[in-house]
N, C-alpha and C positions, 0 to 999 in steps of 0.2 A: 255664269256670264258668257255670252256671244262672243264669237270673235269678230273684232274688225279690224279690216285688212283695208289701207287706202293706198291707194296706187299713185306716185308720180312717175313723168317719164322724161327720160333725159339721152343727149342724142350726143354723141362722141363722133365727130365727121374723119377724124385720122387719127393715126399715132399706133403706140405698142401697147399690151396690155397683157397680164400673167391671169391666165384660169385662177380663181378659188380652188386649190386641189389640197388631197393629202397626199404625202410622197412619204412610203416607207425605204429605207436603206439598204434593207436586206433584198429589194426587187432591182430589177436591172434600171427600173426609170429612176434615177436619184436627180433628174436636170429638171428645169423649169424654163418650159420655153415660151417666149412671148409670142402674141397673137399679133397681127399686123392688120392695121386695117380690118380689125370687128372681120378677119377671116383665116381659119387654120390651114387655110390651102396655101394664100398668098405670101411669095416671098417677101421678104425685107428688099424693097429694093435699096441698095447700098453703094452700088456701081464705085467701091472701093470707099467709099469715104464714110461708112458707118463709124457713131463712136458709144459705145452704153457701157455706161458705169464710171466711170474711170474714178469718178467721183467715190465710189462706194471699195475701192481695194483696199484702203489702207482702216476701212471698219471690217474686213474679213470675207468679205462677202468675193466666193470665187466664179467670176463673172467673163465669158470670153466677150470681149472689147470689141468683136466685130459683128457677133450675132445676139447677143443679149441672151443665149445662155446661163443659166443660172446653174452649176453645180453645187447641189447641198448638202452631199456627202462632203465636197471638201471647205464648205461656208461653214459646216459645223467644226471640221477639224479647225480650219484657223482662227475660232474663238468669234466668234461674229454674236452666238450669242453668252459669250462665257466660255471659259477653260472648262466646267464642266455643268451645261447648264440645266435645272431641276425642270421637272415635269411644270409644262405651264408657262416657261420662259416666253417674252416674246418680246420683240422691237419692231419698232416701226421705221424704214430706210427710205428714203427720196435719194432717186435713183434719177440724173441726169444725162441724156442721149441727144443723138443727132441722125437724123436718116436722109439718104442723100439723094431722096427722093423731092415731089414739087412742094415740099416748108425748104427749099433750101437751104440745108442744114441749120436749119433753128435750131435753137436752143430748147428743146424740152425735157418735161421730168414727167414723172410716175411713183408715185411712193407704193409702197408693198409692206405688209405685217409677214414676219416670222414666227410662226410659233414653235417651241420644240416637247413632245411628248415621248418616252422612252417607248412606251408600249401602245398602237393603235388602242386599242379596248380603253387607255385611260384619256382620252381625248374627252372632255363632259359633252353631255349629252347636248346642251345650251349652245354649246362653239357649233357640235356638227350641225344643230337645226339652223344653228345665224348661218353658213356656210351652204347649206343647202338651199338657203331664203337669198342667201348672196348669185349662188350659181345661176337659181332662178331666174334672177334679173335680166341677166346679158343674150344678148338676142345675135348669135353669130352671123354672117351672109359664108354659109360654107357651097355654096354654088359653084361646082368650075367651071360653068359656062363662060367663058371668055364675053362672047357676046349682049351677056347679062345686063340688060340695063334696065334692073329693077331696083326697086325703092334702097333695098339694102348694101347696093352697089357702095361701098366705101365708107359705110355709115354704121355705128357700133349705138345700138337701140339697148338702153338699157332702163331702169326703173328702178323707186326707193319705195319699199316696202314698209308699213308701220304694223304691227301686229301685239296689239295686245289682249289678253284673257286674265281672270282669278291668278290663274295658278301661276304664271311665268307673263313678267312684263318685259318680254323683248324690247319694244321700242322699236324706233326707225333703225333699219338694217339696209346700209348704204352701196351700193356695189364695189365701192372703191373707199378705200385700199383693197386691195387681192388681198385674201390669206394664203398662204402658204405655209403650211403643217407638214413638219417632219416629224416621223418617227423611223426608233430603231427598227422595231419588229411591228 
């Protein structure tokens, strides 16, 4: 059987957003950092009054309160997903922030999945293609042109993929939630 792939598209004008990544432990990157504005260049503007997470401390999740850093070496130590959680684990966190940029300090959120795998290699094959199908989607404006005034100026382009065949029925694979896949090694 054919594959069909049908495309929607869906347009995020602001806010923060975490990569679909894997992050192994044993490497120096163990943080997760949010994207600002659909761009890895731009800062958070916060001009002091940033707030993310606060909401999510007391589920374990070790989060700095003024940049939406996500440390996952130590979200796993303080049990976020379990005291010792099995190959596979995951939760889903709605994560509420404030940026003190022009939503003056609104109230918004972001939910994110955790997964935890001990060993990259035992990650299934199905999560890394949904993740790869995920990453697909998000259409960054990584531009430093300051002067930039094109289409992607401030606007996070993203799209829902539906992919079915025989052999594996993915389904609609949504951009959102981020995964977020820790492993040990």
């Amino acid at each position: 059987m054919a594959q069909k792939i049908h495309v929607k598209k869906f347009i995020t004008i602001s806010g923060i957003n975490y990569s679909d990544s894997i992050f192994t432990l044993v490497n120096k990157s163990s943080v997760s950092i949010p994207i600002y504005n659909a761009s890895t260049q731009a800062q958070i503007a916060c001009n002091g009054t940033c707030n993310f997470g606060q909401n999510l401390i007391s589920q374990g999740i070790a989060i700095d309160q003024s940049t939406g850093i996500i440390d996952l070496r130590q979200t796993l130590l303080n049990g976020a997903l379990g005291k010792n959680p099995k190959n596979g684990t995951f939760k889903d966190f709605a994560m509420q922030y404030k940026i003190g940029d022009k939503s003056n300090d609104a109230l918004n959120s972001i939910s994110f999945r955790l997964y935890y795998y001990k060993l990259k290699s035992q990650i299934p094959d199905s999560l890394v293609n949904i993740l790869n199908a995920k990453s697909s989607q998000v259409l960054l404006d990584d531009d430093t042109d300051a002067d930039d005034d094109g289409l992607l100026a401030g606007m996070h382009v993203t799209s829902l993929t539906t992919i079915t065949n025989k052999q594996h029925d993915v389904g609609e694979t949504k951009c959102r939630p981020p995964y977020i896949i820790v492993t040990q090694k």
